[in-house]
N, C-alpha and C positions, 0 to 999 in steps of 0.2 A: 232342083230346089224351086218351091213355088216363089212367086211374087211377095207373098205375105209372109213366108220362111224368109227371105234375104231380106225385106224391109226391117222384120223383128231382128236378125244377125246385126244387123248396122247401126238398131236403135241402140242395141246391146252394149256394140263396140262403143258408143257416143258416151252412152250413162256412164260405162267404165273410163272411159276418159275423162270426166266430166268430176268423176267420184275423185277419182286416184287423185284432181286438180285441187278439190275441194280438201280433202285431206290431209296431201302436203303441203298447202297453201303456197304451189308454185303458182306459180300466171301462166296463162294460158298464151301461147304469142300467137294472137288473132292477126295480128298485121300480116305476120308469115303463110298465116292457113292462106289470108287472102290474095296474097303474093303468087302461091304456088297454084289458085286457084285458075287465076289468068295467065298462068303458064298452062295451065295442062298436069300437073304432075297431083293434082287430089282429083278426087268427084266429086258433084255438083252433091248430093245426096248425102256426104259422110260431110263434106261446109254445112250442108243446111241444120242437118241434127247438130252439128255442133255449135250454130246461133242457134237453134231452138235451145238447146240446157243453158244458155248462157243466160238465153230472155227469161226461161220457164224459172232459175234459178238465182235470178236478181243478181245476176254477175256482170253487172253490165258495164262497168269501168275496168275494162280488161285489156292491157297493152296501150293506153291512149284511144279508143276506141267507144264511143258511148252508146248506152241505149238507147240514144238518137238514131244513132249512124245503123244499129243493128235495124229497127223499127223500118227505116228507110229502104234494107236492103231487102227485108220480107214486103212493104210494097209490089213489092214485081214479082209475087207468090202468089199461086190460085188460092193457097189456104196453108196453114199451120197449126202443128199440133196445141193441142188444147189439154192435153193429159199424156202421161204416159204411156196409157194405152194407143194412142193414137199418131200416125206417121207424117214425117211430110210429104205435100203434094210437090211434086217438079214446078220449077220458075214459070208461070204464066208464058212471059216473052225475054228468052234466055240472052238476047242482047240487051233489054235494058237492066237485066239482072246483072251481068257483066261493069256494064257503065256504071251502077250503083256500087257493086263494089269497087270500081275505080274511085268511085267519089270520097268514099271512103276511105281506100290510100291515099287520098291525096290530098284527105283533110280541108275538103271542099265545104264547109259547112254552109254558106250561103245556099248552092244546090241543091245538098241535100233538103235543107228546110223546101227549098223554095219547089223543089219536086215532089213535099207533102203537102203543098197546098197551101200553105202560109202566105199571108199578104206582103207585102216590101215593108208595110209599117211595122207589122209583127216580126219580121226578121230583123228590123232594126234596134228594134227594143229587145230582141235576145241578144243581137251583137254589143250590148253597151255593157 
C-alpha cells in the first residue's frame, strides 16, 4: 500500500467516524481520544483526522473541549487539511504537539491562549 492509499484508508475511516457521530448525534469523547493519545494506544494520524472533521465540521464544542483548544493543538502542525481532498501533515515538533494536548486535558486555558500569542491584557479580558 502506497503512502497516498493508507492516507486516503484513514481519511476514509475519520469521515465515517465523523459521519456515523453526526448522525446519531452522539459526542464524540475527545478527551478520551486525547487520553489514549499520550498513552500510546491511538496514532498520531487517525487524532489528527479526527480534530481536522471536528474543526472542518464546526463541531467544536465537543466533550468540554473548544475550538480554541483544537486550534492550539494544530499550532504545532506543518499544515492541515483545507478540503476533503486533502491530508494531514505530521506534528511539526511532536513534543510540543504532545504538551498541547496535555494543555488541553488539563483545561489549561491561560497556556493555551498564551502559546497563541495573546497578550496578558487580551487573556485577561477573555478570562472575565
Amino acid at each position: 500500500m502506497t503512502k497516498e492509499e493508507f492516507a486516503k484508508q484513514e481519511w476514509d475511516k475519520a469521515v465515517n467516524a465523523v459521519s456515523y457521530l453526526k448522525s446519531s448525534h452522539s459526542k464524540l469523547d475527545f478527551k478520551q481520544h486525547c487520553i489514549d493519545l499520550l498513552d500510546g494506544k491511538n496514532r498520531v494520524d487517525y487524532f489528527l483526522l479526527l480534530i481536522t472533521w471536528i474543526w472542518n465540521n464546526n463541531l467544536v464544542e465537543l466533550n468540554g473541549l473548544s475550538g480554541l483548544t483544537h486550534w492550539a493543538i494544530w499550532t504545532c502542525c506543518e499544515d492541515y487539511p483545507l478540503s476533503d481532498d486533502e491530508y494531514p501533515i505530521y506534528p511539526a515538533n511532536f513534543r510540543e504537539f504532545k504538551e498541547a494536548v496535555q494543555l488541553a486535558l488539563d483545561d489549561n486555558y491561560y497556556a493555551i491562549w498564551e502559546r497563541l500569542g495573546l497578550s496578558e491584557q487580551e487573556i485577561k479580558e477573555l478570562s472575565q
